[in-house]
C-alpha positions in Angstrom: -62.6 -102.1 -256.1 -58.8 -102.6 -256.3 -56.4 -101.2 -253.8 -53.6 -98.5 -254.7 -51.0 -101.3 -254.8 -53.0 -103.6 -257.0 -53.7 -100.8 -259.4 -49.7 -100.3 -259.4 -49.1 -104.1 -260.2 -51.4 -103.6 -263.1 -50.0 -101.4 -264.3 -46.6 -102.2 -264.3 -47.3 -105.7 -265.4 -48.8 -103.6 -268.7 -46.0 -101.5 -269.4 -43.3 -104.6 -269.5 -46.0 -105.9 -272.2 -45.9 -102.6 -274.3 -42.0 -102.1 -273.6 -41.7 -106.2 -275.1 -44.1 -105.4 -277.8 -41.9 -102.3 -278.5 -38.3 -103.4 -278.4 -38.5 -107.4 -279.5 -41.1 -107.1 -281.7 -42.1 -103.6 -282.8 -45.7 -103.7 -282.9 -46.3 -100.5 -281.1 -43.9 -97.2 -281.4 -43.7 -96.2 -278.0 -44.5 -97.5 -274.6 -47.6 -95.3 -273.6 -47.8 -96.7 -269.5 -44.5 -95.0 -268.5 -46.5 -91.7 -269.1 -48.8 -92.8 -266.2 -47.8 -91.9 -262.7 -47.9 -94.5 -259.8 -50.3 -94.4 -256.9 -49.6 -93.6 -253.8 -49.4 -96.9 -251.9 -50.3 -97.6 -248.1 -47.9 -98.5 -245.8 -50.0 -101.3 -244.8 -52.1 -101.9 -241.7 -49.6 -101.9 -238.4 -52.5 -102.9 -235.8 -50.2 -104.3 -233.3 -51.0 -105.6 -229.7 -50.2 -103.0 -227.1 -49.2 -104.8 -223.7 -52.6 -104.8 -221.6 -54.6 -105.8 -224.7 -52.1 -108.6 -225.1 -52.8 -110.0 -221.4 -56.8 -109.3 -222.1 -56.6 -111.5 -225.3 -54.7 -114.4 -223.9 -56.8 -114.8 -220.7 -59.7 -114.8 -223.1 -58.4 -117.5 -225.3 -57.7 -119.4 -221.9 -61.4 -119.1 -220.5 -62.7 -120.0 -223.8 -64.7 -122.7 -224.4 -63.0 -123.7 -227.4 -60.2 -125.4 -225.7 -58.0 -125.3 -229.0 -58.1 -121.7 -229.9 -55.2 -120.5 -227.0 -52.7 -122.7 -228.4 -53.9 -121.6 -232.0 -53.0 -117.8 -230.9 -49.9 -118.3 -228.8 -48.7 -120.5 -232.1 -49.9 -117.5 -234.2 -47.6 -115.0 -232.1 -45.0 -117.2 -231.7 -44.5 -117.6 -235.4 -46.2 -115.0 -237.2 -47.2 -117.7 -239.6 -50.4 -116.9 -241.7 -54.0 -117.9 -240.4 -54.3 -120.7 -242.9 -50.9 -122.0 -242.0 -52.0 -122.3 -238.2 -55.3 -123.5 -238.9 -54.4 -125.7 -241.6 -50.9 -127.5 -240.0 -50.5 -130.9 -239.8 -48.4 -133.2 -237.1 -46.6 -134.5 -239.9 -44.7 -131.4 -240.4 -44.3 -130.3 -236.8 -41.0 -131.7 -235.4 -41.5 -131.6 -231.6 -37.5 -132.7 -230.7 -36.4 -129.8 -232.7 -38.8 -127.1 -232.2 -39.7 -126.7 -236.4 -42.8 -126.6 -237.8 -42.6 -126.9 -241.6 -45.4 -124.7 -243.7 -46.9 -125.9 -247.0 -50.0 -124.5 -247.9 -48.5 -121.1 -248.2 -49.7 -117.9 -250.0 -46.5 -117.5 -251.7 -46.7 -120.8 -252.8 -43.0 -121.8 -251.0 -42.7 -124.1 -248.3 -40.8 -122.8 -245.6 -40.0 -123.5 -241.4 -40.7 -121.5 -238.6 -39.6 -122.0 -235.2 -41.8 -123.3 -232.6 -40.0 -122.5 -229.5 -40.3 -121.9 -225.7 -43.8 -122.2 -224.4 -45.6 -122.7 -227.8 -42.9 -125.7 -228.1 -44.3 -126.9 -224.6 -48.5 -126.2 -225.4 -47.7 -128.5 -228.8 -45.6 -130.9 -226.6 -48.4 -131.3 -224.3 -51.2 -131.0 -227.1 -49.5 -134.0 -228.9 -50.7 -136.6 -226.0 -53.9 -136.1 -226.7 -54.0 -135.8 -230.7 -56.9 -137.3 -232.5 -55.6 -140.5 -234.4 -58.3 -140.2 -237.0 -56.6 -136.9 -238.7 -52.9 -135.4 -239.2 -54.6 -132.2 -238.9 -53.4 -130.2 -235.2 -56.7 -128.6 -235.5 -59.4 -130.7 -236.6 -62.8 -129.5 -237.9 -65.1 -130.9 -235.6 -67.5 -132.0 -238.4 -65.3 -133.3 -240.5 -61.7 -134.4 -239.2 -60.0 -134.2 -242.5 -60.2 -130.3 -242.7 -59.7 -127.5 -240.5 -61.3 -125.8 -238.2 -62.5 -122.6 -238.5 -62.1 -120.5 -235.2 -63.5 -117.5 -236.5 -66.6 -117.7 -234.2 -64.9 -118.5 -231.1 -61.9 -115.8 -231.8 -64.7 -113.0 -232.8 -66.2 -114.5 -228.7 -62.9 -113.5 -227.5 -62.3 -110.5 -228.9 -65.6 -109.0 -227.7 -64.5 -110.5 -224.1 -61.1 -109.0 -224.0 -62.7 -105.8 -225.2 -60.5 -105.5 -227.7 -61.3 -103.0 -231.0 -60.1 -103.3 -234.6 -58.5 -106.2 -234.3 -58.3 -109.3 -236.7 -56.2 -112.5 -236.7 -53.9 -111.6 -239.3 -52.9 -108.7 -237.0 -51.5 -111.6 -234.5 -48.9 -112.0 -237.4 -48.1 -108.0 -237.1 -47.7 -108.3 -233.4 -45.2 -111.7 -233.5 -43.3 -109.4 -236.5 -42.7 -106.6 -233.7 -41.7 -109.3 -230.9 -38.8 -110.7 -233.5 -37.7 -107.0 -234.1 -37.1 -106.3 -230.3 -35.8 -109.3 -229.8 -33.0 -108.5 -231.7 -34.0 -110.6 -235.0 -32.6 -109.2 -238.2 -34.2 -107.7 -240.7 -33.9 -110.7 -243.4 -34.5 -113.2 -240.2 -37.9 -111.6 -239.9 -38.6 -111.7 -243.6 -37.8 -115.4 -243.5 -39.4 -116.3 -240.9 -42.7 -114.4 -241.7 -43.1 -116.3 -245.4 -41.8 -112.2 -247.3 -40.6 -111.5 -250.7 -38.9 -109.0 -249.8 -36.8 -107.1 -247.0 -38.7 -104.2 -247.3 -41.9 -105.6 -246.1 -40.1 -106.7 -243.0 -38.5 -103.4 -242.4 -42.0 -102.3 -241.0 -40.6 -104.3 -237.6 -37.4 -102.4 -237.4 -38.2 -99.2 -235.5 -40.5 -100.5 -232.7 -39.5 -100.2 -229.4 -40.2 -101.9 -226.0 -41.9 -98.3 -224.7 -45.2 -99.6 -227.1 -44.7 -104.1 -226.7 -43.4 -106.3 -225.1 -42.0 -109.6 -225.1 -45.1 -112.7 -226.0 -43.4 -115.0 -224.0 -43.5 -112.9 -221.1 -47.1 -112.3 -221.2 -48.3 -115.5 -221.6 
């Protein structure tokens, strides 16, 4: 099944064939998809850490026995980068002395930076003296070195531990959107940093308030 917003891109991706097919080359008289009506669209899912859940997860990720996956979360709220851009990031394109992190593999397909600042700066600072020299990957598979490793058992461990519902790791990316909007980021600085197209995806941030979050850096 296709979601409400993929059913929309469909069909607007048809009617600029039939409007083409009418105007430049006159194969058909009449663009028959404006007569269809869009679907109503989500807003998207907003599950967002409130400020005792935060505190659960993190002293979760501490105690766990995967000694990786902390850093892997504080990076993920730090940055709100994507989980394949965590798990996936290299040392090559981390730049400890100025706090940048530069992201490849991304879904848009455009490389961009993030910030890696405060206490995440200091956990990679740290993590760097004990990097493996047989990989550039930050987080190494443990099987093989050359790809990344896949946290999903050891951050489904956690969740249960922190006893924390309805939660998944691309919601840690909702959470570090809502820490840039009350910390006084703009609108397009959110969008940049978090990898958008465009501003209105990032205007999602704009109306939280400090009653519901609070600040990562704080917490952790």
């Amino acid at each position: 099944l296709r979601s409400q917003a993929s059913v929309n891109r469909y069909i607007a991706a048809l009617s600029s064939a039939y409007s083409l097919a009418d105007r430049e080359w006159q194969w058909v008289d009449e663009n028959p998809v404006v007569k269809l009506s869009k679907l109503k669209e989500d807003r998207g899912r907003d599950r967002l850490l409130a400020e005792e859940e935060l505190g659960r997860l993190l002293e979760a990720c501490r105690k766990s026995s995967n000694k990786d996956l902390y850093l892997a979360v504080v990076i993920s709220l730090s940055t709100g980068a994507r989980k394949m851009e965590i798990w996936g990031l290299r040392w090559r394109d981390v730049d400890l002395n100025t706090g940048q992190a530069t992201l490849r593999e991304t879904k848009n397909r455009q490389t961009r930076s993030v910030p890696i600042q405060g206490y995440a700066l200091e956990l990679m600072k740290q993590r760097s003296k004990v990097r493996r020299i047989d990989t550039d990957l930050v987080f190494p598979s443990t099987v093989d070195p050359q790809k990344p490793f896949d946290f999903r058992r050891a951050w489904e461990a956690v969740l249960r531990k922190a006893e924390i519902d309805d939660f998944r790791w691309h919601d840690l990316r909702h959470s570090a959107g809502s820490y840039l909007a009350m910390s006084g980021a703009s609108v397009r600085d959110i969008a940049e940093i978090l990898g958008h197209k465009t501003l209105q995806m990032a205007m999602r941030y704009s109306h939280l308030t400090e009653k519901h979050f609070t600040s990562a850096d704080r917490m952790m």
